[in-house]
KOLPA-500519 format. One line per field, with one value per atom (N, C-alpha, C, O): residue in one letter; residue number from 1; x, z, y; atom name. Coordinates in nm, 3 decimals. Layout:
N
code: [A; ...]
pos: [NUM; ...]
east: [X; ...]
up: [Z; ...]
north: [Y; ...]
site: [CA; ...]
! end
This chain:
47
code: [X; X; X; X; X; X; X; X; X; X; X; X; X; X; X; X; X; X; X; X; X; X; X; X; X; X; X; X; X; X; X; X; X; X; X; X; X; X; X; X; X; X; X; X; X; X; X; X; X; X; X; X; X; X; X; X; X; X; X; X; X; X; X; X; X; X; X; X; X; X; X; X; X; X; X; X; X; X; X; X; X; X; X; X; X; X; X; X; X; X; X; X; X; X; X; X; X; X; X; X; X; X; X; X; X; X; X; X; X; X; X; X; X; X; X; X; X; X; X; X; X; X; X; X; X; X; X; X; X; X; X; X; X; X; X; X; X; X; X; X; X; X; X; X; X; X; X; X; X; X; X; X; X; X; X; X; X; X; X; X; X; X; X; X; X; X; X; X; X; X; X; X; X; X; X; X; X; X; X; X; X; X; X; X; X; X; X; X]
pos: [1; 1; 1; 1; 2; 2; 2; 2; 3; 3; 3; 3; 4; 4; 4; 4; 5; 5; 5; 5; 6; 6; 6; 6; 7; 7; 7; 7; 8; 8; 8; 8; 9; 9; 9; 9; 10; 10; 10; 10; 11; 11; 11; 11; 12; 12; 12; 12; 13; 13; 13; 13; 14; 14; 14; 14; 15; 15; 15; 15; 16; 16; 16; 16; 17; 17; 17; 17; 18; 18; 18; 18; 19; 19; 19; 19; 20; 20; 20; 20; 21; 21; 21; 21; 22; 22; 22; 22; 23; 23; 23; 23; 24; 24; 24; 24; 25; 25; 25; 25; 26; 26; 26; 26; 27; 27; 27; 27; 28; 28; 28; 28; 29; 29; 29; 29; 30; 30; 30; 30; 31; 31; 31; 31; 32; 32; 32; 32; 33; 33; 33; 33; 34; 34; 34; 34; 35; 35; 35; 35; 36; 36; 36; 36; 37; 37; 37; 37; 38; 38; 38; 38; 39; 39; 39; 39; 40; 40; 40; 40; 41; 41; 41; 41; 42; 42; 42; 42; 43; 43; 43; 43; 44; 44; 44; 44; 45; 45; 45; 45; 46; 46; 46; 46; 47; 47; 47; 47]
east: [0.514; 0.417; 0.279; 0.266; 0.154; 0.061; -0.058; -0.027; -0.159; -0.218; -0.259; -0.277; -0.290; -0.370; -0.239; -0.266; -0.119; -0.025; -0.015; -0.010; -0.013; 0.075; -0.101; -0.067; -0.217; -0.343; -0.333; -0.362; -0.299; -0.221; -0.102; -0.078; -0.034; 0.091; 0.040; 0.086; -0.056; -0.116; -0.180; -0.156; -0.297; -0.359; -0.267; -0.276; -0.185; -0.049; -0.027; -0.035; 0.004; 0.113; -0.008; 0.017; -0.097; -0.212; -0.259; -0.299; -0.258; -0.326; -0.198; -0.223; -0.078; 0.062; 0.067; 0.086; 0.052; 0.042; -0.104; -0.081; -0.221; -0.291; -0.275; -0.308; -0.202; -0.158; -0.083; -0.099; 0.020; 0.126; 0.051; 0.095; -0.024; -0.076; -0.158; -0.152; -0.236; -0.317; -0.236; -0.286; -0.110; -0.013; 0.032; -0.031; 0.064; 0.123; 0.014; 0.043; -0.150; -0.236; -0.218; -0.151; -0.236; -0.252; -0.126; -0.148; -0.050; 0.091; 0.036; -0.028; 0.052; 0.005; -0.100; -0.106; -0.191; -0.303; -0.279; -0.364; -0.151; -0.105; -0.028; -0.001; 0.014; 0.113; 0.087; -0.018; 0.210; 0.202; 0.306; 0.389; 0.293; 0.421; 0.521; 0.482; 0.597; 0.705; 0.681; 0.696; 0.627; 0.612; 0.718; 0.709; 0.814; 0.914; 0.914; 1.000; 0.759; 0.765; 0.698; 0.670; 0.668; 0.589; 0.660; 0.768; 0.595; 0.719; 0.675; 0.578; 0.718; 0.723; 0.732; 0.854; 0.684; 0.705; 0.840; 0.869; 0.886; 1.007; 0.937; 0.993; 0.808; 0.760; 0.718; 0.703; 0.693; 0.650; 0.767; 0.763; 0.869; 1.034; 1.045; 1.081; 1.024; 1.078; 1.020; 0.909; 1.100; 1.081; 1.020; 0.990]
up: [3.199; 3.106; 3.168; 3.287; 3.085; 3.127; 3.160; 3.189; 3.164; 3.185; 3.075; 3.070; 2.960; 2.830; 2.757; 2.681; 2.759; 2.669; 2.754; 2.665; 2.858; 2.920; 2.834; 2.744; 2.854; 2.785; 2.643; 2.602; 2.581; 2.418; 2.387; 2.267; 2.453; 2.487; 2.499; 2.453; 2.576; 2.642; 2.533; 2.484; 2.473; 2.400; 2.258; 2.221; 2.209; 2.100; 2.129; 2.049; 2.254; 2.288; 2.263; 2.190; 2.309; 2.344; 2.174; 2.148; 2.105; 1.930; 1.876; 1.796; 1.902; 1.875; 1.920; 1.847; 2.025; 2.066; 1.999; 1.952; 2.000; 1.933; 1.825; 1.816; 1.716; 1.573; 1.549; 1.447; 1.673; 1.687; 1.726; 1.670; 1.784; 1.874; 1.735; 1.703; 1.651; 1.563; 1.459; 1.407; 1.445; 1.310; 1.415; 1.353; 1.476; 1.507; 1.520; 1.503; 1.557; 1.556; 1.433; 1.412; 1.328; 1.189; 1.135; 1.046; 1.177; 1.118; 1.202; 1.133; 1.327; 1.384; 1.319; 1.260; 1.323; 1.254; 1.097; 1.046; 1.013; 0.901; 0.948; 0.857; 1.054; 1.072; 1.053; 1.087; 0.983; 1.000; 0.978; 0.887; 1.075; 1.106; 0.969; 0.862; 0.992; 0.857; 0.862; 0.960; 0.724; 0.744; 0.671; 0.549; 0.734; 0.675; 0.572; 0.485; 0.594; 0.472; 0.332; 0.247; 0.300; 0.249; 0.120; 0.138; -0.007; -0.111; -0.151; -0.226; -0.121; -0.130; -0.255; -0.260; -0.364; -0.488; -0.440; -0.324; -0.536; -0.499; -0.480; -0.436; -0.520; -0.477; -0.347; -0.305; -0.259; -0.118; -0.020; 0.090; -0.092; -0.028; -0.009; 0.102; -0.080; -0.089; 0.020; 0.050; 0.118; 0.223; 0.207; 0.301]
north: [2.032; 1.981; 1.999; 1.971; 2.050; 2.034; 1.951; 1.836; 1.973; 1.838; 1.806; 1.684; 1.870; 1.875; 1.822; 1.729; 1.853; 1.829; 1.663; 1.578; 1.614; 1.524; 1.420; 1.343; 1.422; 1.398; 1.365; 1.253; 1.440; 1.414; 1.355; 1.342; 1.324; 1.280; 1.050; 0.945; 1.089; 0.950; 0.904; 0.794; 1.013; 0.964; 0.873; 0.756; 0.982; 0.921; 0.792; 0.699; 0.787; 0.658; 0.537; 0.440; 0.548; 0.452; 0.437; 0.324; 0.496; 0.513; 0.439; 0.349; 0.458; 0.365; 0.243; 0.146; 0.238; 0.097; 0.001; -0.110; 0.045; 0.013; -0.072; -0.190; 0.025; 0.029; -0.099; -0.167; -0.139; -0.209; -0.329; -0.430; -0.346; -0.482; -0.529; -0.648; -0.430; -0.441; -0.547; -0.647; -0.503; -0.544; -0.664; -0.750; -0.706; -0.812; -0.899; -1.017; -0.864; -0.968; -0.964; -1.065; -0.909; -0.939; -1.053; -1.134; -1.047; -1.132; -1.262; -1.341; -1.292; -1.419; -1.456; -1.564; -1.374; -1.475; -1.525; -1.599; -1.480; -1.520; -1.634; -1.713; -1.664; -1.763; -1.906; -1.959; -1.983; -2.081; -2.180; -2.179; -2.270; -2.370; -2.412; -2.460; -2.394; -2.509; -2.614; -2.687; -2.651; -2.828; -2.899; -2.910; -2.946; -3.034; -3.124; -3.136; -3.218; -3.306; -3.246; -3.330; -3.097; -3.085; -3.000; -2.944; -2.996; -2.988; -2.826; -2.820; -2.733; -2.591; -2.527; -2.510; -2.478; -2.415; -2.269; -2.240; -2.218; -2.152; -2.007; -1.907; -2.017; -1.860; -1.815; -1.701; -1.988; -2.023; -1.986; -1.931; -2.032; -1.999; -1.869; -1.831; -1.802; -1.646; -1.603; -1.647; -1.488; -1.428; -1.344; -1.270]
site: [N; CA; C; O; N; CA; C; O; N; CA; C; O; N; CA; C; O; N; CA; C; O; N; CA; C; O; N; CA; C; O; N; CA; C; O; N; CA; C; O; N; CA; C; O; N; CA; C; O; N; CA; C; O; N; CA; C; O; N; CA; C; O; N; CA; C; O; N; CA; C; O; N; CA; C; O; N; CA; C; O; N; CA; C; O; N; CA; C; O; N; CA; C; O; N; CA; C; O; N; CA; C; O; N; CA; C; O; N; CA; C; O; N; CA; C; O; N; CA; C; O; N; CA; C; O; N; CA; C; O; N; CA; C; O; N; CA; C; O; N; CA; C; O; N; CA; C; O; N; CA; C; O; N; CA; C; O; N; CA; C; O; N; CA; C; O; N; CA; C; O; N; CA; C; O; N; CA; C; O; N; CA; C; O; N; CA; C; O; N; CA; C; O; N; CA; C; O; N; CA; C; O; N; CA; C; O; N; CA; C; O]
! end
């Protein structure tokens, strides 16, 4: 492998991982706790 291919290779992985860290901050920051006492409509339920 060369150095230019092994370079593009890095760059991919690093633009993927990116992508990935990007989407999982995005979901955490949607998150939020189950509240037990609290009365849920059935559209809230749905996964």
């Amino acid at each position: 492998m060369t150095s230019s291919e092994y370079d593009a290779l890095v760059a991919a992985a690093a633009q993927r991982y990116a992508n990935s860290a990007g989407m999982v901050e995005a979901s955490l920051r949607r998150y939020r706790p189950f509240d037990v006492p609290r009365t849920y409509s059935a559209g809230e339920l749905e996964p």
